[in-house]
GUVO-913781 format. One line per 3 residues: their letters; for each residue x, y, z of C-alpha. Coordinates in nm, 4 decimals. Example, Ala and Ser with C-alpha at 12.3 -4.5 7.8 and 13.67 -1.06 7.14 Angstrom:
2
AS) 1.2300,-0.4500,0.7800 | 1.3670,-0.1060,0.7140 .
This chain:
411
XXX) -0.8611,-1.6748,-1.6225 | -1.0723,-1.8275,-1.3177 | -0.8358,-2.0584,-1.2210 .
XXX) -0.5325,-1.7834,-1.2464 | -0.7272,-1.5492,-1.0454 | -0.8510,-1.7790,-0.7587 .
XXX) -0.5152,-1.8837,-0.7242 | -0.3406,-1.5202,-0.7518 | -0.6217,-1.4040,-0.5135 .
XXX) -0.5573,-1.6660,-0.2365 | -0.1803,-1.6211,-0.2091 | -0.2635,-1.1974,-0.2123 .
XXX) -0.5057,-1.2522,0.0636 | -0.2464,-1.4512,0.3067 | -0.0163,-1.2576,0.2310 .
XXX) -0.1389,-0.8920,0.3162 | -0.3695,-1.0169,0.6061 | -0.0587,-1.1304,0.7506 .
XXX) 0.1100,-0.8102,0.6738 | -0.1718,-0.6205,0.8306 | -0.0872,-0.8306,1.1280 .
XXX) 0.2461,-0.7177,1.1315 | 0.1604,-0.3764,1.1256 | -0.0173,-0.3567,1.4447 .
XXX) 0.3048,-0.5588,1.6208 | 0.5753,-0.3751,1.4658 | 0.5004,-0.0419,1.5927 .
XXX) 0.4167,-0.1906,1.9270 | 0.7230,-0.3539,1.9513 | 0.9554,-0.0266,1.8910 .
XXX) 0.7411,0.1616,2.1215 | 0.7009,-0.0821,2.3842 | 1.0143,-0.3294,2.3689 .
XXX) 1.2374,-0.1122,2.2604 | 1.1026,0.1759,2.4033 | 1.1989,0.4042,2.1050 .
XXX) 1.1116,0.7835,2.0749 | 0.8999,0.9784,1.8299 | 1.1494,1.0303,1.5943 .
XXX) 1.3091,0.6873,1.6082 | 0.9874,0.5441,1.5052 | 0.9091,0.7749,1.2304 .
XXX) 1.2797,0.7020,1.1317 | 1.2062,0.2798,1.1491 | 0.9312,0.3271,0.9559 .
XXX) 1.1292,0.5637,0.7265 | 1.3693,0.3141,0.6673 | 1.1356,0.0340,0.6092 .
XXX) 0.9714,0.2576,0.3483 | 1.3254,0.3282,0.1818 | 1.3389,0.0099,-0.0329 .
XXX) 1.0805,0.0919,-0.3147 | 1.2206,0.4193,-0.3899 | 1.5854,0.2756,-0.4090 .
XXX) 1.4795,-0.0649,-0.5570 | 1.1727,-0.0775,-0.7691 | 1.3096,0.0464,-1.0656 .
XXX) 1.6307,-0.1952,-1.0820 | 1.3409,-0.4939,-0.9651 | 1.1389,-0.3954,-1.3016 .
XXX) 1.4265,-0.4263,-1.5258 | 1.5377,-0.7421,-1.3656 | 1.2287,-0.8738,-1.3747 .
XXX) 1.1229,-0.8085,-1.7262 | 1.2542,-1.1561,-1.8298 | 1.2241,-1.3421,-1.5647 .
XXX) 0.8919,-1.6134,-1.5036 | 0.6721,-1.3836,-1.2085 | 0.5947,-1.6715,-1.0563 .
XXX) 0.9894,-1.7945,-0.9661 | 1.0328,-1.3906,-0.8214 | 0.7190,-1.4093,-0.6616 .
XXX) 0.7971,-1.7294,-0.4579 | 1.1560,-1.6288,-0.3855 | 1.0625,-1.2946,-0.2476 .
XXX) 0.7753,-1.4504,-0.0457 | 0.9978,-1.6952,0.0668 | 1.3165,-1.4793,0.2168 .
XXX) 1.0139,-1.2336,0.3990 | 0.8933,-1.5140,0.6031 | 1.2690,-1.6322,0.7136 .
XXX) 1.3594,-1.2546,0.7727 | 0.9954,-1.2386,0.9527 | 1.0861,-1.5856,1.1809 .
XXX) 1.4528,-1.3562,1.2650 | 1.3019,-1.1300,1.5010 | 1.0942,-1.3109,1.7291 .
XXX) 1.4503,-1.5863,1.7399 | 1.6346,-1.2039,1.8418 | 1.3979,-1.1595,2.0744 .
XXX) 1.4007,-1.4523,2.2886 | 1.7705,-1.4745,2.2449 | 1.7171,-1.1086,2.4377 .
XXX) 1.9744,-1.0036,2.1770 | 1.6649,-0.7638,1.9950 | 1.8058,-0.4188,1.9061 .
XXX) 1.7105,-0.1134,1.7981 | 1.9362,-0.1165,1.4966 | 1.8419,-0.5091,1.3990 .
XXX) 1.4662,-0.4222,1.3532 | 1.5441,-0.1090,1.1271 | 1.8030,-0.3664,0.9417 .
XXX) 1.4898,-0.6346,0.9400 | 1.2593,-0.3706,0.8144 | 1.4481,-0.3001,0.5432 .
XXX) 1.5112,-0.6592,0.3651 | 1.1516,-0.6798,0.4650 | 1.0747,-0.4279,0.2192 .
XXX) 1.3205,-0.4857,-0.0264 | 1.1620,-0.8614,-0.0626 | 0.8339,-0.6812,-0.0828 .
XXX) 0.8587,-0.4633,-0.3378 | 0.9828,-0.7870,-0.5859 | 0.6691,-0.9534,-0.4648 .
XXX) 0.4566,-0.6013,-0.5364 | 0.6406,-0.5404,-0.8642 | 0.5843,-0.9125,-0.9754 .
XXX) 0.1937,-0.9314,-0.8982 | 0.1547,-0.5739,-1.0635 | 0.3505,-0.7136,-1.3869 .
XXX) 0.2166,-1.0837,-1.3502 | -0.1502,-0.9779,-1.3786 | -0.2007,-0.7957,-1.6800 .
XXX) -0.0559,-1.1194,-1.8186 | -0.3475,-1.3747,-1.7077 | -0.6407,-1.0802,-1.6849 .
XXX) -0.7792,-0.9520,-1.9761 | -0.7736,-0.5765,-2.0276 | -1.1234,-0.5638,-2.0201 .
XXX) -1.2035,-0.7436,-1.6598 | -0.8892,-0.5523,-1.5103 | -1.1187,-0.3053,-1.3329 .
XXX) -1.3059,-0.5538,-1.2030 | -1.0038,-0.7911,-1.0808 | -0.8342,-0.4898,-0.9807 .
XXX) -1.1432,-0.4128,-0.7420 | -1.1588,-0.7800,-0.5904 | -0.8238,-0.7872,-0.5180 .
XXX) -0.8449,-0.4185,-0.3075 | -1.1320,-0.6103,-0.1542 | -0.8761,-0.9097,-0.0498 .
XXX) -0.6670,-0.5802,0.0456 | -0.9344,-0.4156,0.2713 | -1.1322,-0.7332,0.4268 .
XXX) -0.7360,-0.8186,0.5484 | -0.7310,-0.4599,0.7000 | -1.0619,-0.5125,0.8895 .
XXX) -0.8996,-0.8289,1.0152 | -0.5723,-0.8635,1.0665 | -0.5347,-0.5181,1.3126 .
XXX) -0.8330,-0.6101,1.5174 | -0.6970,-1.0159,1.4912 | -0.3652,-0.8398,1.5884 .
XXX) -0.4944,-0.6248,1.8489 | -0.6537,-0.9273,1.9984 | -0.3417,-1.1090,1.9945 .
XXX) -0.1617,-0.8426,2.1838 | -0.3827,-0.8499,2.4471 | -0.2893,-1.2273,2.4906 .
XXX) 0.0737,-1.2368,2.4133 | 0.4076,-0.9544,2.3243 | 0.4507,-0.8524,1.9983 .
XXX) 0.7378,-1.0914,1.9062 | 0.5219,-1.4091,1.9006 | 0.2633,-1.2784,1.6679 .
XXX) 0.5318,-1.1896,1.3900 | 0.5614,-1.5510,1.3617 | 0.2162,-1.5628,1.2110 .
XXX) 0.2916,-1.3916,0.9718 | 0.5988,-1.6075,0.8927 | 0.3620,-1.8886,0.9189 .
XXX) 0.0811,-1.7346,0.6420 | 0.3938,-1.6579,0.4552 | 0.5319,-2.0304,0.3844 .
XXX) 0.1258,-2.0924,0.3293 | 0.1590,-1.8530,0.0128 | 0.4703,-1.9949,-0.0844 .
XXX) 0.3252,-2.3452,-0.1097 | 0.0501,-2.1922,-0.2640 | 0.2490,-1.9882,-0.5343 .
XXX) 0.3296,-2.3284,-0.6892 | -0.0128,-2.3731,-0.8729 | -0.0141,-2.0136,-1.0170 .
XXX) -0.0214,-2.0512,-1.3651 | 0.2696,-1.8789,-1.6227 | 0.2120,-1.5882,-1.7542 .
XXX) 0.2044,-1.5242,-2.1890 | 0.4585,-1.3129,-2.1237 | 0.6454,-1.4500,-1.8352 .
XXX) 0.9488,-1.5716,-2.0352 | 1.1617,-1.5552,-2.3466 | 1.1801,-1.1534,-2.3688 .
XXX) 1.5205,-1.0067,-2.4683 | 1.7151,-0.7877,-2.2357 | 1.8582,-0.4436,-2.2874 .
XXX) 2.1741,-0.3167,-2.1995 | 2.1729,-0.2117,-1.8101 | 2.1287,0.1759,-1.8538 .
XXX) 1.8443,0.1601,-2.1181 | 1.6419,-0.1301,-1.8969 | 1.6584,0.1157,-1.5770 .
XXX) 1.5589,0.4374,-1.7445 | 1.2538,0.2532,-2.0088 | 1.0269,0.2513,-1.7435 .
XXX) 1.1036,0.6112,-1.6212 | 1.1333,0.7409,-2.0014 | 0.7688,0.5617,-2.0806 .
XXX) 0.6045,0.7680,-1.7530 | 0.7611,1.1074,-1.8862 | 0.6468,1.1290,-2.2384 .
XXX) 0.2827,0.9916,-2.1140 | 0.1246,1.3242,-1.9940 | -0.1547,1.0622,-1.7828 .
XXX) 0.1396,0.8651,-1.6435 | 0.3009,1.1692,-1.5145 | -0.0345,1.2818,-1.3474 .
XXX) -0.1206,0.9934,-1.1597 | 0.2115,0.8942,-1.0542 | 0.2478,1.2605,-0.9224 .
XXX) -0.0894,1.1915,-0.7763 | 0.0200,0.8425,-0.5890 | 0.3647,0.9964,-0.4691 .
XXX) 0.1821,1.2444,-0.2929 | -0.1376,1.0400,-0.1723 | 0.0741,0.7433,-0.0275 .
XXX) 0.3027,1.0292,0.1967 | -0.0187,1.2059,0.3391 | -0.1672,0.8541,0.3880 .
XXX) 0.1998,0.7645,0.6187 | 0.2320,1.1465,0.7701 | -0.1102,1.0476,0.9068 .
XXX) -0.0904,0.6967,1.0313 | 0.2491,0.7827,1.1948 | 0.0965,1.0982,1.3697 .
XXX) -0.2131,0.8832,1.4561 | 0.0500,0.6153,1.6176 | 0.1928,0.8841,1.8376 .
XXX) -0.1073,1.0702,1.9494 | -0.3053,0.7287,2.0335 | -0.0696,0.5502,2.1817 .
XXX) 0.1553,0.8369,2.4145 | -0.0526,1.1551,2.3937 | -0.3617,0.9499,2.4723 .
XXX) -0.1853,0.6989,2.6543 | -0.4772,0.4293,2.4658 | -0.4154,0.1228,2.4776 .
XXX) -0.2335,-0.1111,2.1727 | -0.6460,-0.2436,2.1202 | -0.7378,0.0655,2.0607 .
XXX) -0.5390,0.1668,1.7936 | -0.5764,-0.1875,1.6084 | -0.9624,-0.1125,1.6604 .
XXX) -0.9197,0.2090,1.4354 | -0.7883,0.0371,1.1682 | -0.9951,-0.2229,1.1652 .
XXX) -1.2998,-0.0036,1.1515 | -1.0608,0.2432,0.9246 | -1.0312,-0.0306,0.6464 .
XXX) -1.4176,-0.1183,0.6388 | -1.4239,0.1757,0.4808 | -1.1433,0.0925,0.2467 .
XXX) -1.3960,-0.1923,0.1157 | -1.6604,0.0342,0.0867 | -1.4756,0.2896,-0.1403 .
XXX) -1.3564,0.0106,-0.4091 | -1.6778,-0.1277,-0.3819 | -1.7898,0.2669,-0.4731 .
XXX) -1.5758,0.2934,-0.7397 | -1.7328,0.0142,-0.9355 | -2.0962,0.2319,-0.8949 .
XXX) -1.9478,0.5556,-0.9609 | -1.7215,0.4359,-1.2478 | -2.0967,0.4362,-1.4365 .
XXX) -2.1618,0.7674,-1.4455 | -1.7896,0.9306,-1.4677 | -1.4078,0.7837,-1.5687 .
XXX) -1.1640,0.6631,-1.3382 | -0.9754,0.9563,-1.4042 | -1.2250,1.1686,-1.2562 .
XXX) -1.2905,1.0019,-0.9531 | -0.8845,0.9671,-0.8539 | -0.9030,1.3906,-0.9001 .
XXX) -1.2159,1.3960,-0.6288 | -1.0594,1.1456,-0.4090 | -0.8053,1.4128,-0.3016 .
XXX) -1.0366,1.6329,-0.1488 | -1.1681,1.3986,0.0565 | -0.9121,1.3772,0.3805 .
XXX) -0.8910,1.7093,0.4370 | -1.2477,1.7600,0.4933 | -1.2421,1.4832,0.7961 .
XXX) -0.8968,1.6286,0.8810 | -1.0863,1.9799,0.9304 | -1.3496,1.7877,1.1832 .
XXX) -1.0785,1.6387,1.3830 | -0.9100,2.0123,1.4117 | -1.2237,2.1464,1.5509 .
XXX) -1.3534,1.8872,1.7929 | -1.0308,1.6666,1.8196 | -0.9861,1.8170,2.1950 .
XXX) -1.3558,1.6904,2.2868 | -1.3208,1.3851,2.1296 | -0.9754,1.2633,2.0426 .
XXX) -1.0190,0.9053,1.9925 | -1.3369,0.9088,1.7654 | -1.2641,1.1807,1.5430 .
XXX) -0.9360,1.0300,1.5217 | -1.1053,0.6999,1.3669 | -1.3092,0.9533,1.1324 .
XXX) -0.9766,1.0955,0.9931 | -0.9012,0.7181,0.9396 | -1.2248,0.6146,0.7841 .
XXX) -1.2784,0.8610,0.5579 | -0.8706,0.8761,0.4388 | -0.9395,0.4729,0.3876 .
XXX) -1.2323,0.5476,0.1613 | -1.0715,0.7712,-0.0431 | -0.7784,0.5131,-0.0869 .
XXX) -1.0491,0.2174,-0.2071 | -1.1548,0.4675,-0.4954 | -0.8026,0.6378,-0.5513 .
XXX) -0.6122,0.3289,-0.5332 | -0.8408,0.0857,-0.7942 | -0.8767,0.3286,-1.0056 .
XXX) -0.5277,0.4840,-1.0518 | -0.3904,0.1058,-1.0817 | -0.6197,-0.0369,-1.3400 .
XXX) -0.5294,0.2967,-1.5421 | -0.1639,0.2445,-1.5033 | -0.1922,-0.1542,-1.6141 .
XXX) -0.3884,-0.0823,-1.9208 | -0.1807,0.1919,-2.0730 | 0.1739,0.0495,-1.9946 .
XXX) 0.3102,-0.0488,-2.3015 | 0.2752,-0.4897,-2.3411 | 0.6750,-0.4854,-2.4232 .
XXX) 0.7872,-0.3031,-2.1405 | 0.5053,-0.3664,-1.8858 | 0.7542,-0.4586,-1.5688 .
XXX) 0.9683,-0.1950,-1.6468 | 0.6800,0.1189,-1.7083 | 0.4922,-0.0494,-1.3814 .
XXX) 0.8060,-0.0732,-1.1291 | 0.8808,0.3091,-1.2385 | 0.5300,0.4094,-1.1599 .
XXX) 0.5975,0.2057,-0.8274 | 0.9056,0.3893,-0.7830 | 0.7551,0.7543,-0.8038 .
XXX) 0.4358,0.6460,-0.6437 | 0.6429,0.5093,-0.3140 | 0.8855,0.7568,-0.2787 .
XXX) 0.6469,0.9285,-0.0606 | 0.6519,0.6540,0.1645 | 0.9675,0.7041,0.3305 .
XXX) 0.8837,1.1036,0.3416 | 0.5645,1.0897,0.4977 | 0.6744,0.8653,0.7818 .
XXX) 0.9602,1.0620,0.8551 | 0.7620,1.3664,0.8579 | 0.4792,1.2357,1.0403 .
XXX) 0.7494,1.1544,1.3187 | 0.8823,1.4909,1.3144 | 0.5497,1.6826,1.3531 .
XXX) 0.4228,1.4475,1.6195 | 0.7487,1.5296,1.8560 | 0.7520,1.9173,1.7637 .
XXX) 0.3349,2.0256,1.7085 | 0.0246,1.9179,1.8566 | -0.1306,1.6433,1.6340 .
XXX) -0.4320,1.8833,1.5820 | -0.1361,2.1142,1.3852 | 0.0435,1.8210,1.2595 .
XXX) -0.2740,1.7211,1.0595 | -0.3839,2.0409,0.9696 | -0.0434,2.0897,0.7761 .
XXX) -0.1195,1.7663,0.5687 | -0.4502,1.8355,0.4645 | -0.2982,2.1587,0.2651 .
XXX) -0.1138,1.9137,0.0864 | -0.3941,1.7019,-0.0572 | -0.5984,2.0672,-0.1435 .
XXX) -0.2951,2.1860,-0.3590 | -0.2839,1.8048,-0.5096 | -0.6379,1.8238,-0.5809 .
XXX) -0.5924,2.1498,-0.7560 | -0.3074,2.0510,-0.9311 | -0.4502,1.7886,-1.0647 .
XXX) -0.7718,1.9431,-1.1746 | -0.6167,2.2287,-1.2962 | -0.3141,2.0062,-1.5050 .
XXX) -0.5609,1.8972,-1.8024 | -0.5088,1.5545,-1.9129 | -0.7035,1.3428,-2.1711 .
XXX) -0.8941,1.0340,-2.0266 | -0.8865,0.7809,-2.3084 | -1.0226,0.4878,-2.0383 .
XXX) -1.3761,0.4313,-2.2170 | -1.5590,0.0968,-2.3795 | -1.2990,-0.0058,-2.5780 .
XXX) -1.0043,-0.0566,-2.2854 | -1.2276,-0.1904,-1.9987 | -1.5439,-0.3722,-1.9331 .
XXX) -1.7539,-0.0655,-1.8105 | -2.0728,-0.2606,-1.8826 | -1.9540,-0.4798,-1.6080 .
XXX) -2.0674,-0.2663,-1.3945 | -2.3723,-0.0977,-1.5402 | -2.5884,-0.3432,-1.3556 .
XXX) -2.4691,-0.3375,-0.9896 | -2.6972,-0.2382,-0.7666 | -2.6616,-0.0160,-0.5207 .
């Protein structure tokens, strides 16, 4: 389990600190190269977002019998040729508009194989009981990349245009694909029987709707992960043309945004001692709004800061939300349809994505960002109530995860 982990882990950790690379340059480049509006980059981002709504459930019931670690090179593989395709458009001076949104999309589509394959593969190595714990290291990878990689890609923007730096990514990419070789197979990576195309699309989605819990936190993820986009596009807008901030200081944000990430998986594994992961994915939802609520208030004094504080403490809320509602998701998903039940959750947990950036471009060309954010942080209340007020049992005790893991961390 060691071994599989370590090996997991490294290719996880080039491959989302490159991404978090890539997500400082992209937006620069449509803003800056391309010189796109508001809406057209709420609408690139849209469309980059589109693929895990469309695909993830058709990726889970292809993938059911397949070996995670063939779909998991593959995928990595085609991102970091579509990745080397824009920089080659760009000094070909034949970059458009319309190729990036194009890019964007295979992007994603090659992404959400990779992210249904992981979330499938490791339930098959980990045990149920160190899932929690796994689950936390690997949002560490997750938030330790997003401390990095912005303020690494901020840095690099300062030196260079954005086109260059998207071939570091492509470079970290083929890294993880060498690396994917030495990933071990998973028990159940092979030699499962296929249904008939209708019932191996609509498993998944028919496991999630007679599991009362499913339906909750799925609800819950939809919802979080288009807040979490309204707000990072709006934040793009105001910092970088309202403002008129540098590209530094937005990749500054976000690295000091996703510090806090770490700390709030790292504060799930203290808090999960004295109340259920359930619990603390229902209190993570009240905690945007409040810093939301600051930013309204003293946003005119301060725009910058208090726009890092809507960052931080949306960030900290995702390290609890995010391990929590996973490891729930993995140990409840039925062993025999495990790709399937997880690339539905996927599914309904994304299709916010595409929403929220949309919206977020929308507001940020029609409202004052101070309104724009204010609207959003209604959302997570009425989430927060809804899913307090929608009773669900919480069957995550001894028996299904290692809590004494984490009875002795000290704080």
């Amino acid at each position: 389990m060691r071994r599989a982990f370590s090996n997991i882990a490294y290719i996880y950790a080039l491959s989302e600190f490159g991404g978090q690379i890539t997500q400082v340059a992209m937006p620069t480049l449509a803003l800056v190269a391309l010189n796109t509006t508001p809406v057209e980059m709420g609408l690139l981002l849209a469309i980059g977002f589109l693929p895990f709504p469309l695909f993830a459930i058709p990726a889970g019931a292809w993938l059911e019998s397949k070996d995670k670690r063939w779909s998991l090179l593959y995928s990595t593989l085609a991102r970091a040729l579509l990745m080397l395709s824009i920089p080659m458009m760009w000094y070909l001076s034949a970059l458009s508009y319309s190729f990036l949104c194009i890019s964007s999309f295979l992007l994603s589509t090659a992404k959400i194989v990779f992210d249904v394959s992981y979330s499938a593969y490791l339930p098959e190595v980990i045990t149920p009981q160190k899932l929690m714990s796994v689950n936390i290291k690997m949002t560490t990878i997750t938030a330790v990349s997003q401390v990095a990689g912005p303020a690494v890609g901020a840095a690099l923007l300062i030196l260079m245009d954005a086109p260059p730096i998207l071939l570091i990514e492509a470079a970290l990419l083929l890294c993880a694909v060498y690396g994917l070789n030495m990933i071990p197979a998973g028990r159940h990576s092979v030699g499962r029987p296929d249904l008939n195309l209708i019932d191996g699309l609509t498993m998944g989605v028919k496991v999630i709707w007679r599991d009362t819990l499913m339906r909750k936190l799925c609800l819950l993820a939809g919802l979080w992960n288009m807040n979490v986009q309204y707000v990072l596009t709006v934040s793009w807008y105001y910092i970088l043309h309202t403002q008129k901030s540098n590209n530094g200081i937005m990749g500054s944000l976000l690295a000091t945004a996703a510090i806090c990430l770490l700390v709030g998986a790292n504060s799930a594994k203290r808090l999960i001692t004295k109340s259920s992961p359930l619990k603390l994915v229902q209190m993570s939802m009240f905690l945007p709004p409040a810093g939301i609520m600051v930013f309204v208030l003293y946003g005119a004094e301060y725009p910058s800061l208090l726009i890092g504080l809507v960052l931080t403490i949306i960030y900290f809320a995702s390290g609890i939300h995010g391990v929590c509602s996973v490891t729930i998701r993995q140990l409840i998903s039925p062993r025999d349809s495990m790709s399937r039940t997880l690339a539905a959750a996927k599914f309904l947990s994304y299709v916010g994505l595409p929403v929220g950036a949309a919206l977020g471009g929308f507001a940020s060309s029609h409202v004052t960002a101070e309104s724009a954010l204010l609207l959003i942080s209604i959302s997570w209340v009425i989430g927060g109530l809804i899913a307090v007020i929608y009773k669900t049992s919480d069957p995550l005790m001894e028996d299904l995860y290692d809590k004494s893991e984490f009875a002795n961390t000290k704080t």
